[in-house]
C-alpha positions as CSV (number, residue, x, y, z in Angstrom):
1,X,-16.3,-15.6,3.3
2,X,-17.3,-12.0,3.6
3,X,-18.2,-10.1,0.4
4,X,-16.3,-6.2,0.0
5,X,-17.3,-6.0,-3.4
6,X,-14.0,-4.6,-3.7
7,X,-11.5,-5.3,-7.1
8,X,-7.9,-4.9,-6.6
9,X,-5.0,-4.7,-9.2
10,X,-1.3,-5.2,-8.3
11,X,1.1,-2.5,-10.1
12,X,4.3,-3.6,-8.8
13,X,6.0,-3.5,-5.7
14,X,3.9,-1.0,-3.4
15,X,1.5,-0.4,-5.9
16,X,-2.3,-1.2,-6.3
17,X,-5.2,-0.3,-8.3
18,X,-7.8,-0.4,-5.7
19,X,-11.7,-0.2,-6.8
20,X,-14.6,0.2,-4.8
21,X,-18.5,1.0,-5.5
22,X,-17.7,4.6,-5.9
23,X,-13.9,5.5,-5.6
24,X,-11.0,4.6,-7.6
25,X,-7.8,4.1,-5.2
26,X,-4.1,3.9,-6.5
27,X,-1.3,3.6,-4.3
28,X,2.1,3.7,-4.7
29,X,2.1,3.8,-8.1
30,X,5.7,4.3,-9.7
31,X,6.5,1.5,-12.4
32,X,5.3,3.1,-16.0
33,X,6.3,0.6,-18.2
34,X,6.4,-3.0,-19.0
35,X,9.1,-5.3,-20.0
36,X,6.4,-7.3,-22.7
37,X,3.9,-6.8,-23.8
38,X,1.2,-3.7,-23.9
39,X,1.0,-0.9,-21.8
40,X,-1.9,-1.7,-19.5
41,X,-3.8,-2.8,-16.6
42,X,-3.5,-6.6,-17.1
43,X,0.3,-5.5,-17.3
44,X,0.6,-3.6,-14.2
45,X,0.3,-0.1,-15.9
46,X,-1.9,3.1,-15.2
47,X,-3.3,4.5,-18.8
48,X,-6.3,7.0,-20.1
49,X,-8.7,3.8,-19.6
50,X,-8.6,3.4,-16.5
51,X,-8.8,7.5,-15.4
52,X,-11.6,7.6,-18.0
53,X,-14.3,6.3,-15.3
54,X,-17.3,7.8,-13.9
55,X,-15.6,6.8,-9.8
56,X,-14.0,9.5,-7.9
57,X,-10.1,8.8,-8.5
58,X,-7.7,9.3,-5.3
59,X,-4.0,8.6,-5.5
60,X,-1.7,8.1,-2.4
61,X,2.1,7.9,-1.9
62,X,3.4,6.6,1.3
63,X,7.2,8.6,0.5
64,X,9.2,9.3,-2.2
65,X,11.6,6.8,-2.9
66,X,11.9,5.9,-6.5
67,X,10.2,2.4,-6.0
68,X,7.0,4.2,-4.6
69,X,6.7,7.5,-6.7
70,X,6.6,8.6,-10.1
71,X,6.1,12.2,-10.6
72,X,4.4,11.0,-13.4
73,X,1.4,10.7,-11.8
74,X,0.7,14.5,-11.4
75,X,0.0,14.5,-15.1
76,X,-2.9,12.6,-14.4
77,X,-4.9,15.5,-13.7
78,X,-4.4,17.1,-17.1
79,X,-7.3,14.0,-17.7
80,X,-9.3,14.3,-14.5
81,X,-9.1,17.6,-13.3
82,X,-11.2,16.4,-10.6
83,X,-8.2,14.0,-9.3
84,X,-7.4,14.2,-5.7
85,X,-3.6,13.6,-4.5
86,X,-2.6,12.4,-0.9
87,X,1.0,12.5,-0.9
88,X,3.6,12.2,1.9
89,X,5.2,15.4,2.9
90,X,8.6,14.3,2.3
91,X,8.0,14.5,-1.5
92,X,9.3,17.6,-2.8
93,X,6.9,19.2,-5.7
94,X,7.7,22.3,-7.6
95,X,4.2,23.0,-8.1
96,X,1.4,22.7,-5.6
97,X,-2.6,23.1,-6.3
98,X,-5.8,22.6,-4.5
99,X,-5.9,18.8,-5.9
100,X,-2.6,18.2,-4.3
101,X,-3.0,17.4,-0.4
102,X,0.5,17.1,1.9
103,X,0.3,14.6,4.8
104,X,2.4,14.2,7.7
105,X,2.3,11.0,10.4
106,X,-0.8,11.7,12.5
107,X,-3.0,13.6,10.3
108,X,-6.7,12.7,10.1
109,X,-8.6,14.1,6.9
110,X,-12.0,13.7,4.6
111,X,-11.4,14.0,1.1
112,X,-14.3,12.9,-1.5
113,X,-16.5,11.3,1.9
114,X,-13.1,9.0,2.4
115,X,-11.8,8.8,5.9
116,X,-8.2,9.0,5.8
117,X,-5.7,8.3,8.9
118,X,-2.0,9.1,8.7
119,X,0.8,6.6,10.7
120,X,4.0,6.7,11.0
121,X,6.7,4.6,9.0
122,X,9.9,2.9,9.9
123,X,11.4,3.8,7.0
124,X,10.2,7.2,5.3
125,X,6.8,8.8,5.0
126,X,3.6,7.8,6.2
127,X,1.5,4.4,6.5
128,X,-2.5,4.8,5.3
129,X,-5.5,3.4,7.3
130,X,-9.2,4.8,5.2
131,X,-12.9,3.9,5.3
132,X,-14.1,3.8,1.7
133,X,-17.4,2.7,0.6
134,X,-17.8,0.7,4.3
135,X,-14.4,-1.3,3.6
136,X,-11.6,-0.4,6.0
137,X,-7.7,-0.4,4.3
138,X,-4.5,0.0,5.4
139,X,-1.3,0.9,3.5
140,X,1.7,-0.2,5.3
141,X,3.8,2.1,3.1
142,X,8.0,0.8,4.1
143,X,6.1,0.6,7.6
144,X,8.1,-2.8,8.9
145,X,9.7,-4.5,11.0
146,X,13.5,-3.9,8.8
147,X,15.5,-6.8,10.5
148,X,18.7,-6.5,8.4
149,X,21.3,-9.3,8.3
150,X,23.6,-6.8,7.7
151,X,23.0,-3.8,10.3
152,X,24.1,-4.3,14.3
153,X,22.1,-5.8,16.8
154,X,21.2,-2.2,18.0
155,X,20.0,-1.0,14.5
156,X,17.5,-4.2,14.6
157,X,16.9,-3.9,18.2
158,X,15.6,-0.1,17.8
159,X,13.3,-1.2,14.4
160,X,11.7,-3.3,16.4
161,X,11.0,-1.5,19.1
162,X,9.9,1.6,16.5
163,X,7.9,-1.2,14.5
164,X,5.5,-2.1,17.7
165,X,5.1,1.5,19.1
166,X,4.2,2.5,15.1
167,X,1.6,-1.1,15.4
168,X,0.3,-0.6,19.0
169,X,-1.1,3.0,17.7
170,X,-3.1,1.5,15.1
171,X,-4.9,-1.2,17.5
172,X,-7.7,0.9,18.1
173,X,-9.0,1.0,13.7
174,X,-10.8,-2.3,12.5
175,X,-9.1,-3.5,9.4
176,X,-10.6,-5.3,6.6
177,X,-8.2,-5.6,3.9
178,X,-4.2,-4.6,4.2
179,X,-1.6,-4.0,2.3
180,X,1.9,-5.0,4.2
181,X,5.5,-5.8,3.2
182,X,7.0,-8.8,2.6
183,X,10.5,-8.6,1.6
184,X,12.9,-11.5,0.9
185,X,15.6,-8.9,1.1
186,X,15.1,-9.8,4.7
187,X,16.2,-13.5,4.1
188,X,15.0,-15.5,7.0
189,X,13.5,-12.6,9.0
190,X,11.0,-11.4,6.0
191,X,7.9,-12.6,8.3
192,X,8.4,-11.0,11.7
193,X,6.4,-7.9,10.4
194,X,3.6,-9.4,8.6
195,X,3.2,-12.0,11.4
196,X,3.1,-9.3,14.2
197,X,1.1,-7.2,12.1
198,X,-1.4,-10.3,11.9
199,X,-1.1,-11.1,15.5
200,X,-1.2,-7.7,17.4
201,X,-4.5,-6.1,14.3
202,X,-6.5,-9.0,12.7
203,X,-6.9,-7.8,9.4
204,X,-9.4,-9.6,7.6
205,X,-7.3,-9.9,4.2
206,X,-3.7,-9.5,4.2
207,X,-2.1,-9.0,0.4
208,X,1.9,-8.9,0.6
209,X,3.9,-6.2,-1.1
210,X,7.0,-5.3,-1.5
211,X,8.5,-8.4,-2.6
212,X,10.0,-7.4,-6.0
213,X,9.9,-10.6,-8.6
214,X,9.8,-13.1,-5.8
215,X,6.5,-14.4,-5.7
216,X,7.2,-17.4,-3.8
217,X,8.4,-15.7,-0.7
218,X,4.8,-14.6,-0.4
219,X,3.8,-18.8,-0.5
220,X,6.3,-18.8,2.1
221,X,4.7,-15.7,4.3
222,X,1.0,-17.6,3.8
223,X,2.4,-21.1,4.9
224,X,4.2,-19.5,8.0
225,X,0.7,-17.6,9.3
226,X,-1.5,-19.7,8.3
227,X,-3.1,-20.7,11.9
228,X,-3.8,-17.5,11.9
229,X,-7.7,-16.4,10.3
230,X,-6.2,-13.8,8.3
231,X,-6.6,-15.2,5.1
232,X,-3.3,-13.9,2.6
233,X,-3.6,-13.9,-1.1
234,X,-1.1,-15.4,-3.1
235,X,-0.2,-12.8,-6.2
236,X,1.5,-14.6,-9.0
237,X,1.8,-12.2,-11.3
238,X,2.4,-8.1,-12.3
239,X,-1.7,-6.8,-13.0
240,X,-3.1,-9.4,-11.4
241,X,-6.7,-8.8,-11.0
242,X,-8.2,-10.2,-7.6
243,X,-12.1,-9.7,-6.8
244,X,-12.7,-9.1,-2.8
């Protein structure tokens, strides 16, 4: 089993503490307290510690709905002025500065000696594809395939066909560790995006997000895909420390 020497965190929902030789990665990071307990990493939760480091800190948000971004997190550079923001362009900030970068689908930037893709979403924002320290990651962001019991046949029809345009653009980036919705919300459709995701790009390491409290929908997802080599890690819990 390949090494990354890569340590991940899960925040909650979208959100991941992600860190690498030299780089300190947090995505999606919105959920600032805790229901027990302390504030603090093994809990899910951001604090000084953790911005206290001698790795150069980055922090991404795919869009801004409420279950993705907290403002919050612009206050972080009052700590580490040296902080570097990549945040979707549909977030509307009062303020701007130079550590606050705006990305649209389709941009290609280097910030810090990271390599940082934009793709599109089916939902709102952008999806994240980066080379950090030698490890390739994506970011799915709401990028899925949103097959709602609920919506008409040509609502679902037209995600579909949006999801595998948005997929077939990515083919050509080698992918060592995702990040990719999995949503019970979805009921008996909550695979058909992870699955084609694993089909159609091969990621080496698939870790589910975007599956609220329902952790077993993600023993459901491995069980379904499991003939294929991606292996998927089973979170069970809010901070959840995993070692890549």
């Amino acid at each position: 089993m390949e090494k990354y020497n890569v340590k991940v965190n899960y925040l909650f929902n979208s959100g991941f503490l992600i860190e690498t030789k030299n780089y300190l990665l947090i995505f999606d990071y919105y959920l600032d307290c805790v229901d027990e307990g302390q504030r603090d990493i093994s809990n899910g939760v951001i604090t000084e510690k953790e911005l206290f480091t001698n790795k150069k800190i980055l922090v991404f948000t795919s869009h801004g709905h409420e279950d993705h971004f907290n403002s919050g997190i612009l206050g972080w550079k009052k700590i580490r002025q040296d902080i570097k923001y990549i945040l979707s362009s549909d977030i509307e900030l009062e303020d701007k500065d130079e550590s606050i970068n705006i990305v649209s689908p389709y941009d290609t930037l280097d910030i810090e000696g990271i390599s940082i893709k934009t793709y599109g979403s089916t939902d709102a924002g952008v999806s994240f594809w980066l080379k950090v320290d030698d490890v390739n990651i994506f970011h799915a962001g709401d990028l899925n395939w949103w097959h709602w019991f609920d919506e008409s046949e040509d609502f679902n029809q037209n995600q579909e066909r949006v999801f595998k345009q948005e997929i077939e653009k990515i083919k050509d980036n080698k992918i060592d560790i995702a990040f990719f919705p999995v949503d019970p919300r979805l009921i008996e459709s909550y695979y058909l995006g992870g699955e084609y995701f694993i089909k159609e790009l091969s990621p080496k390491i698939l870790m589910p997000m975007h599956f609220g409290r329902d952790y077993e929908v993600i023993k459901k997802f491995a069980s379904k895909v499991a003939n294929y080599e991606t292996r998927v890690l089973e979170i069970a819990k809010r901070g959840e420390e995993i070692a890549l």
